[in-house]
C-alpha positions as CSV (number, residue, x, y, z in Angstrom):
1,X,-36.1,-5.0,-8.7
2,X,-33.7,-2.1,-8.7
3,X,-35.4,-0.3,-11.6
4,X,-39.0,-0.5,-10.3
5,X,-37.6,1.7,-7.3
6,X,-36.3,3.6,-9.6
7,X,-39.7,3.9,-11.2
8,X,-41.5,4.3,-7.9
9,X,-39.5,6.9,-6.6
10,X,-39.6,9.2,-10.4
11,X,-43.7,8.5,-9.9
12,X,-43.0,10.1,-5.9
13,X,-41.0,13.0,-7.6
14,X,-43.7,13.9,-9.8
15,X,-45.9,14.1,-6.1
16,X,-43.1,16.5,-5.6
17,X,-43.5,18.5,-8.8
18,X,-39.7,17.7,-9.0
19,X,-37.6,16.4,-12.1
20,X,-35.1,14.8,-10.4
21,X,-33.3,14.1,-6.8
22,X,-30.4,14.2,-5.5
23,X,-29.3,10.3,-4.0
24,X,-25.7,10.5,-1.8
25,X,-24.3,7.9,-0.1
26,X,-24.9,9.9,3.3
27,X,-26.8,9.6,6.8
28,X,-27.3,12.8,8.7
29,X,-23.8,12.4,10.7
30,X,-22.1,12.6,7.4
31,X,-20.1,8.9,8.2
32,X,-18.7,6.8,5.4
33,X,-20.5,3.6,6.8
34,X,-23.7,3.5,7.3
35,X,-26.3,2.0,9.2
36,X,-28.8,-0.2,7.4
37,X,-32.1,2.4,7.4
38,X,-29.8,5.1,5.9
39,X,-28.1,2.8,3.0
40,X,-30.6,4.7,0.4
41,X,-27.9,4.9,-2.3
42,X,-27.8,1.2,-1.8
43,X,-31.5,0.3,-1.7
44,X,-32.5,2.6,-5.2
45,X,-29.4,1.6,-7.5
46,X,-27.9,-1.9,-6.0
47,X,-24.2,0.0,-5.5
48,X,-22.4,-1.1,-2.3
49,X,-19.3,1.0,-2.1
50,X,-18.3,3.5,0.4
51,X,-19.1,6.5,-1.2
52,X,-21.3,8.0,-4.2
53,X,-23.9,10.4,-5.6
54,X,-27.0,9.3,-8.0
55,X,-28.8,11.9,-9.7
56,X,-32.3,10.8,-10.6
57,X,-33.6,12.9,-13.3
58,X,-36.4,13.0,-16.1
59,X,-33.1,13.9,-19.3
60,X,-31.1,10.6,-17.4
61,X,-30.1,9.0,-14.1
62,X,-26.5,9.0,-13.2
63,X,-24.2,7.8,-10.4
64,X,-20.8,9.3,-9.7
65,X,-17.9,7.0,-8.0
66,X,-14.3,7.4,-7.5
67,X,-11.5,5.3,-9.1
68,X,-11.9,2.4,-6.4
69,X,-15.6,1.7,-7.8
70,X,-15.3,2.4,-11.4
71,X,-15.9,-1.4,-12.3
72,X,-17.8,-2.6,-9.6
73,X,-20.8,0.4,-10.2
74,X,-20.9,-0.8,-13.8
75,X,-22.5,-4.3,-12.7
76,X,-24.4,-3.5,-9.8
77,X,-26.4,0.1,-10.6
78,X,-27.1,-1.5,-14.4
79,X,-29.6,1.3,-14.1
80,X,-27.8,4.5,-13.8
81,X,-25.4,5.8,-16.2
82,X,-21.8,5.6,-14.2
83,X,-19.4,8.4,-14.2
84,X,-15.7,8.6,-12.5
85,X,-16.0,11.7,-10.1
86,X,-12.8,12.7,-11.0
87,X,-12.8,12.7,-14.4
88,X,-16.7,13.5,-14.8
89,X,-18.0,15.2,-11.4
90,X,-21.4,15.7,-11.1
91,X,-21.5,19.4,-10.9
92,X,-20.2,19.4,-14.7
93,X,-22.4,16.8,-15.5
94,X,-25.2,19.4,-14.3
95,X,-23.8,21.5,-17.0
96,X,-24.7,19.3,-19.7
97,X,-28.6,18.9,-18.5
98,X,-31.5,21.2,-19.5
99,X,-33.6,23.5,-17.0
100,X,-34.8,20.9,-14.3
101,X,-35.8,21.6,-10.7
102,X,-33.8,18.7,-8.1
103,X,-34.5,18.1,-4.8
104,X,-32.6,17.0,-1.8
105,X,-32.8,15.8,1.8
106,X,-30.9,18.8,3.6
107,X,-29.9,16.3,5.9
108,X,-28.0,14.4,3.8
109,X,-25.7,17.0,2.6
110,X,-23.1,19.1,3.4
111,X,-22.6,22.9,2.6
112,X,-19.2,22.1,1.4
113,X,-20.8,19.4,-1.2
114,X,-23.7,21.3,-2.0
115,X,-22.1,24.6,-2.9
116,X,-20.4,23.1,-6.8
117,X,-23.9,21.8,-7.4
118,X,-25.9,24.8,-6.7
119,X,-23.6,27.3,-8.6
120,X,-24.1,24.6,-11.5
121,X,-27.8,24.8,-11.6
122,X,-28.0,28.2,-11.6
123,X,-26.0,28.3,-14.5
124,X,-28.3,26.3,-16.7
125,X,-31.4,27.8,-14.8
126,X,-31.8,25.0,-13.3
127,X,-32.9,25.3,-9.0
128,X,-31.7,22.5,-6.3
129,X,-34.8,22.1,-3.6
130,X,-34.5,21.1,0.2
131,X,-37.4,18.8,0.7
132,X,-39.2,18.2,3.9
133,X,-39.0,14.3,3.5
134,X,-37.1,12.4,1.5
135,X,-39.3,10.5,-0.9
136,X,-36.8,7.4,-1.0
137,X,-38.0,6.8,2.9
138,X,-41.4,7.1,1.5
139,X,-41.4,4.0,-0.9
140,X,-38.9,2.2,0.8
141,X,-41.7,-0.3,2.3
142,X,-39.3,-2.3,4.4
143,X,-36.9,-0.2,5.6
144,X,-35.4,-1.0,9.1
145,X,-35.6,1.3,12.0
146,X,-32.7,3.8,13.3
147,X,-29.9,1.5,15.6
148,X,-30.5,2.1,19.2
149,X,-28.0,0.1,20.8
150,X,-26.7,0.2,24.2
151,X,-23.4,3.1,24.2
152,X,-20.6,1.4,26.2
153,X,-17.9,3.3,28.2
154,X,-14.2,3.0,27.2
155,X,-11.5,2.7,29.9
156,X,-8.7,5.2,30.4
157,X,-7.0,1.8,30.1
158,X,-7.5,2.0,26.8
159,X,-7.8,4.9,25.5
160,X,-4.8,6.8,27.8
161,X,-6.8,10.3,28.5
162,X,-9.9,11.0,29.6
163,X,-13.2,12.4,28.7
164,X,-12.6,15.6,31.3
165,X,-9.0,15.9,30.1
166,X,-9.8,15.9,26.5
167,X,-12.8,18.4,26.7
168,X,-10.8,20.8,28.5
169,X,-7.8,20.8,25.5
170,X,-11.2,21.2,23.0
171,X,-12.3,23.7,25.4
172,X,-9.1,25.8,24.9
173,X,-9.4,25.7,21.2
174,X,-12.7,27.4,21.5
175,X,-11.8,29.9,23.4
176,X,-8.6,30.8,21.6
177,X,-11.3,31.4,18.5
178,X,-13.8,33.1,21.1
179,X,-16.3,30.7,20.1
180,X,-19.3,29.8,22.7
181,X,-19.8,26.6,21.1
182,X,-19.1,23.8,18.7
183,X,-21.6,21.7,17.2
184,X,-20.0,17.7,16.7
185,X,-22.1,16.0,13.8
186,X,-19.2,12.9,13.5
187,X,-20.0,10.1,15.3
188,X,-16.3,8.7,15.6
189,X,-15.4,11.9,17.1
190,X,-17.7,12.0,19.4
191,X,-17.2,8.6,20.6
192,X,-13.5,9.9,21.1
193,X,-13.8,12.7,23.1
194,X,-16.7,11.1,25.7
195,X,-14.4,7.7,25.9
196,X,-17.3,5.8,24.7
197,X,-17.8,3.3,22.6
198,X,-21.0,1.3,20.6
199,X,-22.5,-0.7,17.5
200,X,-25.0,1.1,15.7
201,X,-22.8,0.8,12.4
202,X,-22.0,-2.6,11.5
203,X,-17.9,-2.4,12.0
204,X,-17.8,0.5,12.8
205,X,-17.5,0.7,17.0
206,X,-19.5,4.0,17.7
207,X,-23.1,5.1,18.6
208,X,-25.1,7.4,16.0
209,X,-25.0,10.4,18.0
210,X,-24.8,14.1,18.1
211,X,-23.3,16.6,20.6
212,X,-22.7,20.4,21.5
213,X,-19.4,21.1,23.1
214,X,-19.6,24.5,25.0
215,X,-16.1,26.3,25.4
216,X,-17.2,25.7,29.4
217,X,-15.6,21.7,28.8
218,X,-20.1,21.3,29.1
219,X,-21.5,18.7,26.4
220,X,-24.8,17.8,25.8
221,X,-25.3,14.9,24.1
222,X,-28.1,13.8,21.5
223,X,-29.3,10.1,21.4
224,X,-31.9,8.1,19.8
225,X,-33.5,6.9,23.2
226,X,-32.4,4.1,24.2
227,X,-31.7,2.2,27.7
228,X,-28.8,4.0,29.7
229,X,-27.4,2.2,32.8
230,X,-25.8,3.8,35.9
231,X,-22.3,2.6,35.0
232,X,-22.5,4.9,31.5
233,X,-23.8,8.0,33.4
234,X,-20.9,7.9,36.1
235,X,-18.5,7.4,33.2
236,X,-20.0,10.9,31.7
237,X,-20.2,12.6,34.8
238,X,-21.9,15.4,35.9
239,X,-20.3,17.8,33.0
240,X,-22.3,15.6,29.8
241,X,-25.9,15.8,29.6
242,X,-27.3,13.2,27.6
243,X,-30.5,14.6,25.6
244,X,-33.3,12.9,23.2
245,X,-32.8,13.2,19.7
246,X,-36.1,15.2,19.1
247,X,-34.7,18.1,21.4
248,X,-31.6,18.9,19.0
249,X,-33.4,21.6,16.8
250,X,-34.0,23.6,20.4
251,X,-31.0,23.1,22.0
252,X,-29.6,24.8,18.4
253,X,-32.1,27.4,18.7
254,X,-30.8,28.4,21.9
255,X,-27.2,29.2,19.9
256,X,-29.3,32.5,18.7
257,X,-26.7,36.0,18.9
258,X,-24.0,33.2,20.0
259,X,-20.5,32.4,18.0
260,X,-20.9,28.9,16.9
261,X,-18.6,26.6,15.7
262,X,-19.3,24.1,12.9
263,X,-16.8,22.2,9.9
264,X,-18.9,23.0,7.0
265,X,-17.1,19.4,5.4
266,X,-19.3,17.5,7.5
267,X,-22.4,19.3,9.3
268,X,-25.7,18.7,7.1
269,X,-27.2,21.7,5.8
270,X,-30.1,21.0,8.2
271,X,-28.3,21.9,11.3
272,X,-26.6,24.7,9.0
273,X,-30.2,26.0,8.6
274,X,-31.3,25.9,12.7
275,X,-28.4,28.5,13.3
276,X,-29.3,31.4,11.1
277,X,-29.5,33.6,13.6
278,X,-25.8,32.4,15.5
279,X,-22.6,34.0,14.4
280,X,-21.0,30.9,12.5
281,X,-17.4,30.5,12.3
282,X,-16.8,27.9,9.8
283,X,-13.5,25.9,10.5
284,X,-12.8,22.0,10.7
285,X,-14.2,19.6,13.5
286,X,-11.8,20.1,16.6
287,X,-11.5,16.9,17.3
288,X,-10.4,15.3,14.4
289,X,-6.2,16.4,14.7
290,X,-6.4,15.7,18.4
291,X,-7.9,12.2,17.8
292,X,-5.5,11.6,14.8
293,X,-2.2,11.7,17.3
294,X,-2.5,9.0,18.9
295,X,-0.9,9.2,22.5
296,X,1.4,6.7,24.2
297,X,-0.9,4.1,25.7
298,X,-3.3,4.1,22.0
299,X,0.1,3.3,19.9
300,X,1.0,0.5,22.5
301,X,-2.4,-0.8,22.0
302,X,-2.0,-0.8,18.5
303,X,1.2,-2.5,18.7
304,X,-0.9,-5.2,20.6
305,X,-3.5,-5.0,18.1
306,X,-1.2,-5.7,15.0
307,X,0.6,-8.7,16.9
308,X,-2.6,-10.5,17.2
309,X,-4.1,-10.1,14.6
310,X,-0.4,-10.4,12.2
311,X,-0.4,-14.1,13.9
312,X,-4.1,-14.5,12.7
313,X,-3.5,-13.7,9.5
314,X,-0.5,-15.5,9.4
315,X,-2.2,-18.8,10.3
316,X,-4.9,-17.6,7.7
317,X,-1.8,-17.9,5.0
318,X,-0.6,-21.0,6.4
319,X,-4.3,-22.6,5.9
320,X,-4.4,-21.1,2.7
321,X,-1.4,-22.4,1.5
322,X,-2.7,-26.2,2.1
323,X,-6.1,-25.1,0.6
324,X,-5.7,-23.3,-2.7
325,X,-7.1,-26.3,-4.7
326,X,-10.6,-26.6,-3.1
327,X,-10.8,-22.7,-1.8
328,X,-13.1,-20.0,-3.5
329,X,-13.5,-16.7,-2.0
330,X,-16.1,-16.8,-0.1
331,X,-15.0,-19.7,1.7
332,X,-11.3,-18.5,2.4
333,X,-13.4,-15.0,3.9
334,X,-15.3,-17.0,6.0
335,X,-12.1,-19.2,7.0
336,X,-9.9,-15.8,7.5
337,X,-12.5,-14.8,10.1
338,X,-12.5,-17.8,11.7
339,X,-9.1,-17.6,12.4
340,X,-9.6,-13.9,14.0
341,X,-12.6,-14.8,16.0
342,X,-10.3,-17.5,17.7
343,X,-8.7,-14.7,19.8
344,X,-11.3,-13.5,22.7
345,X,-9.7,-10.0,21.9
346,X,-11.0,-9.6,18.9
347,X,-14.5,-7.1,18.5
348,X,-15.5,-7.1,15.0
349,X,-13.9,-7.0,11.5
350,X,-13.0,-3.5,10.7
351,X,-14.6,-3.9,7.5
352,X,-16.2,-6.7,5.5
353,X,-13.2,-8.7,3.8
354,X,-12.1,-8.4,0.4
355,X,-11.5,-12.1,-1.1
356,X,-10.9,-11.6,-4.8
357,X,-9.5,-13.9,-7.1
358,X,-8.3,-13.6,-10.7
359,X,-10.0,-10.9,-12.7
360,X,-12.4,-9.9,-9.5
361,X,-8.9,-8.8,-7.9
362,X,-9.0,-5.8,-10.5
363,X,-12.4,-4.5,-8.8
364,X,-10.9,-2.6,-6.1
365,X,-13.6,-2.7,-3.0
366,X,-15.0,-6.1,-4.6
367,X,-17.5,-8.1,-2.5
368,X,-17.9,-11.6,-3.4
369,X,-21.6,-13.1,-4.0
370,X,-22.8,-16.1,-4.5
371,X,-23.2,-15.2,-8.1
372,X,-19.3,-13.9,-8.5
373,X,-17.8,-16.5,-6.3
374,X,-14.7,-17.5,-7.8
375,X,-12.5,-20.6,-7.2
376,X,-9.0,-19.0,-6.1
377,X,-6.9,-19.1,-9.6
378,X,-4.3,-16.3,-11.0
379,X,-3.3,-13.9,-7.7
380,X,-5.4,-13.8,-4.9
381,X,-6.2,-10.5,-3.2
382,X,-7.3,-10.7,0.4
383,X,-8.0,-7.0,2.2
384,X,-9.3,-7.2,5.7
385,X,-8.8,-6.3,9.4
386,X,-9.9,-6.7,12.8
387,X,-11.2,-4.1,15.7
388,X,-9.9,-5.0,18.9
389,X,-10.3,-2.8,22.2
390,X,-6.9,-1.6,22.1
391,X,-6.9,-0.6,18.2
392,X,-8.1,-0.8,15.1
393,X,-6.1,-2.9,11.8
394,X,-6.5,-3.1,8.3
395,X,-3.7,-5.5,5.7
396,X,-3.8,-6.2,2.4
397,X,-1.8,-9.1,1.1
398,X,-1.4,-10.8,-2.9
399,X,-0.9,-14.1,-3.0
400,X,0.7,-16.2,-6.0
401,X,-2.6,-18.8,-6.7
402,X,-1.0,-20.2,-9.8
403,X,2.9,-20.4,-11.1
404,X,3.0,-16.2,-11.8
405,X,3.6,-15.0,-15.0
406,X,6.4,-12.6,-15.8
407,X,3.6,-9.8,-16.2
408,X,2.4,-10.4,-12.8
409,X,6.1,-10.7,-10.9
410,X,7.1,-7.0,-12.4
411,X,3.9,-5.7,-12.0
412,X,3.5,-6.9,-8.1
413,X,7.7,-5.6,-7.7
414,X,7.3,-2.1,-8.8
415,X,3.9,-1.8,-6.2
416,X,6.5,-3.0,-3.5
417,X,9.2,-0.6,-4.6
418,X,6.5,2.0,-3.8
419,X,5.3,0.9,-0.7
420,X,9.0,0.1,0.9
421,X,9.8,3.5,-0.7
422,X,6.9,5.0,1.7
423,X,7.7,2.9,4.4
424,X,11.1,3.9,4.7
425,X,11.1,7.9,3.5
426,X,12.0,10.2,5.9
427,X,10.6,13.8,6.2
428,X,10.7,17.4,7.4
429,X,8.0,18.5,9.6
430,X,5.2,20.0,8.1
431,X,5.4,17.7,5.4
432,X,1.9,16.7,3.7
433,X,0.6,12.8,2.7
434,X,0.1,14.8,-1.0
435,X,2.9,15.5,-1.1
436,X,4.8,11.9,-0.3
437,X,2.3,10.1,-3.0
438,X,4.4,10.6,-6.0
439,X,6.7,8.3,-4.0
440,X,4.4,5.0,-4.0
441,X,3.5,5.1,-7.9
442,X,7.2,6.6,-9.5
443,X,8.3,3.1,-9.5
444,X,4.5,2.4,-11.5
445,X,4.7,5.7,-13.3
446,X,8.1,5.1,-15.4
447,X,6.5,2.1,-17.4
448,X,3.0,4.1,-17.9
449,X,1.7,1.9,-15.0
450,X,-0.7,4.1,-12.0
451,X,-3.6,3.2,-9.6
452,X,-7.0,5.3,-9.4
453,X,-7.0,5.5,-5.3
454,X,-5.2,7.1,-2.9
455,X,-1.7,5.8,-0.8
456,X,-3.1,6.0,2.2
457,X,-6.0,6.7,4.5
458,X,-6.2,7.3,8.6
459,X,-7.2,4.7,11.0
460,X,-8.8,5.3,14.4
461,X,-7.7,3.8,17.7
462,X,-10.8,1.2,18.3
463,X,-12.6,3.5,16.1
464,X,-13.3,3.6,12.3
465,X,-10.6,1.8,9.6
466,X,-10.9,5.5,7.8
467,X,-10.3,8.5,9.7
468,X,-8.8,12.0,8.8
469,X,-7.6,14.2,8.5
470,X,-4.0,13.3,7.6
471,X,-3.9,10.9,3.9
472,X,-1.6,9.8,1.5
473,X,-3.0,10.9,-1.9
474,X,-2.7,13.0,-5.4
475,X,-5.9,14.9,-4.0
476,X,-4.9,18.2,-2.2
477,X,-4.1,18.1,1.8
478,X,-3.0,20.9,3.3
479,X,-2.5,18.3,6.8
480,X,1.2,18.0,8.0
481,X,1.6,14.4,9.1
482,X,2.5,14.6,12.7
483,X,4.2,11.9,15.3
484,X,1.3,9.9,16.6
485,X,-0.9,9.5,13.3
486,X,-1.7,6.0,11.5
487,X,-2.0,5.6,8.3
488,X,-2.4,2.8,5.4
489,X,0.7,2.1,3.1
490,X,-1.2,0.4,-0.2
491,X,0.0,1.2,-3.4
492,X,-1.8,-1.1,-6.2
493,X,-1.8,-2.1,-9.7
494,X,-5.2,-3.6,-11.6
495,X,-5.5,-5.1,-14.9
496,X,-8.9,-5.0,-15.7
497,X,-10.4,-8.5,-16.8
498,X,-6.9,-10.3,-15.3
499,X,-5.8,-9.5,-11.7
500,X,-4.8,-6.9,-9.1
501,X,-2.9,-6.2,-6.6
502,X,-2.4,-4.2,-3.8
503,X,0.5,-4.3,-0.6
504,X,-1.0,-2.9,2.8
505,X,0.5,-2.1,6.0
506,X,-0.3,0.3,8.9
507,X,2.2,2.5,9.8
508,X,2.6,5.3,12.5
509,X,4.5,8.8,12.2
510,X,7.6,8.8,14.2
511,X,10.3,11.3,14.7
512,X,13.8,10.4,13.3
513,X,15.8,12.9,15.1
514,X,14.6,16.5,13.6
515,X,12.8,14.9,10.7
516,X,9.8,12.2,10.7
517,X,9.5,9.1,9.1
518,X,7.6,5.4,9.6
519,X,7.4,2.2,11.7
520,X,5.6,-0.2,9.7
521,X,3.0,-1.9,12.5
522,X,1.2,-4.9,10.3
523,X,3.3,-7.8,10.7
524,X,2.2,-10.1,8.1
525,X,4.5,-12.0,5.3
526,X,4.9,-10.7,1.9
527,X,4.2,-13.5,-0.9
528,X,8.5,-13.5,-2.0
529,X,6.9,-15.4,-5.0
530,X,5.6,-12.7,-6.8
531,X,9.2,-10.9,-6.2
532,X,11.5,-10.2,-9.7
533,X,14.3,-9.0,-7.0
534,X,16.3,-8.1,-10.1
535,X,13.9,-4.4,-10.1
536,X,14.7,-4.1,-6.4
537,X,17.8,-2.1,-5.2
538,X,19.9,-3.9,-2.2
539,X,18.6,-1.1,0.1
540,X,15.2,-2.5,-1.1
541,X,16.3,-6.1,-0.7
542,X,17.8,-5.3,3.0
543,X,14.0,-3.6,3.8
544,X,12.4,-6.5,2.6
545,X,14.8,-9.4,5.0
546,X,14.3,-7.4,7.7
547,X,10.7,-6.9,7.8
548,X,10.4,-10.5,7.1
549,X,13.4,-10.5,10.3
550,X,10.5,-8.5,12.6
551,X,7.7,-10.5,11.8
552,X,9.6,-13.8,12.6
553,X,11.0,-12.6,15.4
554,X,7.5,-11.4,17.0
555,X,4.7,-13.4,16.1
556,X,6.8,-17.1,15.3
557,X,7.1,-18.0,19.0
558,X,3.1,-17.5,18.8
559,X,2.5,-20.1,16.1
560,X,2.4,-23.9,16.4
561,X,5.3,-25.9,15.6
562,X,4.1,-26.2,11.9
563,X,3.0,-23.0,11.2
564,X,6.1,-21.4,12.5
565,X,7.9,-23.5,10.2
566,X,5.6,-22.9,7.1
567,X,6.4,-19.3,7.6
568,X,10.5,-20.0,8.3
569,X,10.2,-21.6,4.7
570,X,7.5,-19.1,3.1
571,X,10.1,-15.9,4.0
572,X,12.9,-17.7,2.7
573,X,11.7,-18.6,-0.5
């Protein structure tokens, strides 16, 4: 199936008098999750992960993933030719290919992303072209229509500012750079500053929208028509204009002679192209750091967020635990979100669950399928959350299957030396996640042992599982972590063909007196199975009893009799 698309659409290109085309994993808000119409990557080449670039061309087509996807891309886009970005980015790989002419859908891409690729094409006389259509949408006889579904308002009650309060500090920024306006292209930060909330992306609690912010605290918001209700326009009030979609390219006509405001990281070169005539000042999205310190009431609301769903997973282990000889993975996923769904709280997952057992546990975004499913054997590796109104959660947790093997206890010990050695560092202020990373794999690093994804990624407040701008990773950040911000704590090891294993918690940035530092938020048991406590150090060993201490303490009074009991037994193995 996958490679007559891929025949149909070189047979369009040719239409095109193209070579080849450039495929990312991209709508034209430049999210990481996409919407089912805009899942083009996913349609032509059969990958499913979070992020990519295919090049289709007539000398070979290629597909470019980062460490997390390495092995899955190899058995679902049997097609393309797969590259590591890292190692192998496709901007070299453009090197190594004769004279060709490329397209691309301008919408799809950013300046930022194009830039590497067009200086490489001119270098081997090769030229990139911004089509009109993209020819994908042209042979793609089934696709499904753009989400239109209903944008809900989100209460001060939850989110602890609002809309007017939040425009007004955006508004200040703009003026301080004596910018008229900002164009918005990210739907999550959107969604933020107008307090609302939707489900056009499956897990991802947003509308597809676009908006102008005008330094005047004035927003006009761009929607895919759909039906709006009396309660959503007094929510907005009389300062947010909500537009049609089709007038967007006007309203950024109207920015002509004006200083304009747009992150080149993540507006498509479309809107780029509307504003040739504004004065652009090129600068990140000024919503992002705002939205990223989360204020008083959003880090209660994650505190509530994490105790429900740290009991729900906790009953998941519990089930688990009476279960391992008749469970596979797809049946434990389904189980786990059973469990979640029992509390009336709960929205959505956060993402779809990983349930890998055995070798699949080495694939580190793995899906199971009906032809992968695997009977739970060797460590299982469950990765999942849950998005409640009040916040947003994410855990990862490895579970001993089978009697461990001395491989698999030293291996799973020095990924929890690194994740209690980021859980518990402290910090000067303007400290970087790059620069904490080396801190999560030393432990790995001093037996030639390392992981091919980062430390640590963002979370939203009832808003996406990813969110920037702050990370924990070997790539470059020039963000200072800053009191407020959530962030993952999942060091990993994977032994391709054998198992993996990863450790997960949120945790938020606190101050700890003049420097910054941690509280851990998930509160879910570690396996103590997997644990050679002869590699941890007795500071190590007093971090690990009084997590274990914490979680007992605030979710056991929650569980039933027996389950409170399996975990009194399961932390003091």
């Amino acid at each position: 199936m996958n490679l007559a698309r891929l025949q149909a659409l070189q047979i369009e290109l040719k239409k095109l008098d193209l070579d080849g085309f450039l495929i990312p994993h991209a709508d034209e808000y430049q999210g990481e999750y996409l919407p089912p119409h805009a899942r083009r990557l996913e349609w032509l080449s059969g990958f499913t992960g979070s992020a990519g670039l295919a090049i289709v061309n007539n000398s070979e087509s290629a597909i470019f993933v980062d460490g997390r996807y390495t092995l899955a891309v190899r058995e679902q886009a049997k097609n393309f030719k797969s590259y590591n970005s890292k190692n192998h980015p496709p901007n070299k790989w453009l090197l190594q290919q004769p004279a060709s002419k490329i397209g691309y859908d301008p919408w799809l891409h950013t300046p930022a992303e194009l830039e590497p690729l067009q200086r490489s094409a001119q270098t081997t006389g090769s030229s990139l072209i911004a089509c009109e259509y993209n020819p994908i949408d042209k042979i793609w006889q089934d696709r499904p229509s753009p989400p239109a579904k209903p944008i809900i308002p989100y209460s001060i009650y939850y989110s602890g500012e609002t809309s007017q309060s939040k425009r007004q500090r955006i508004s200040e920024i703009l003026n301080r750079k004596k910018v008229f306006a900002t164009i918005l292209t990210a739907s999550d930060s959107i969604a933020w500053l107008l307090n609302i909330r939707g489900n056009d992306i499956p897990r991802v609690p947003v509308p597809l929208t676009f908006a102008i912010l005008y330094a005047t605290g004035v927003t006009d918001l761009f929607i895919i028509p759909r039906e709006i209700d009396d309660k959503l326009l007094k929510h907005l009030g009389t300062e947010v204009n909500i537009c049609s979609l089709n007038s967007f390219a006007t309203a950024l006509k109207k920015l002509t002679n004006k200083s304009v405001l747009i992150d080149p990281k993540r507006t498509a070169i479309w809107i780029v192209n509307q504003l040739t005539k504004s004065n652009l000042i090129e600068d990140s999205d000024p919503c992002i750091l705002p939205k990223a310190c989360k204020n008083k009431v959003e880090i209660s609301g994650a505190k509530q967020a994490h105790l429900w769903d740290g009991i729900a997973v906790t009953k998941f282990l519990h089930w688990l635990d009476t279960k391992i000889d008749t469970t596979d993975e797809i049946q434990a996923s389904q189980q786990l979100e059973v469990i979640r769904r029992e509390n009336s709280k709960l929205h959505d997952l956060s993402f779809d669950t990983i349930s890998a057992a055995g070798s699949n546990a080495a694939i580190v975004h793995y899906q199971a399928t009906e032809q992968t499913n695997k009977q739970l054997h060797s460590l299982y590796l469950v990765d999942s959350g849950g998005q409640y109104l009040f916040g947003t959660t994410d855990v990862t947790r490895t579970i001993a299957i089978d009697q461990p093997t001395a491989e698999q206890k030293k291996c799973f010990t020095l990924v929890l030396k690194g994740h209690i050695s980021i859980a518990t560092c402290h910090f000067p202020p303007g400290t970087t996640g790059s620069q904490l990373d080396i801190l999560a794999r030393h432990a790995l690093w001093q037996v030639g042992l390392d992981y091919d994804h980062g430390t640590g990624h963002g979370v939203g407040s009832f808003l996406s599982v990813h969110e920037g701008p702050q990370s924990i990773s070997s790539r470059p950040n020039k963000t200072a972590l800053q009191p407020g911000m959530i962030l993952s704590n999942e060091p990993g090891y994977y032994k391709e063909g054998a198992f993996g294993i990863r450790i997960e918690n949120l945790i938020l940035v606190v101050e700890k007196g003049k420097q910054l530092g941690f509280e851990t938020l998930t509160l879910v048991p570690i396996d103590l199975r997997l644990v050679d406590f002869s590699l941890l150090t007795t500071n190590e060993i007093n971090w690990l009893k009084n997590y274990h201490s914490k979680v007992l303490e605030q979710i056991g009074s929650q569980l039933e009799s027996e389950a409170r009991n399996w975990l009194q037994n399961y932390i003091n193995n």
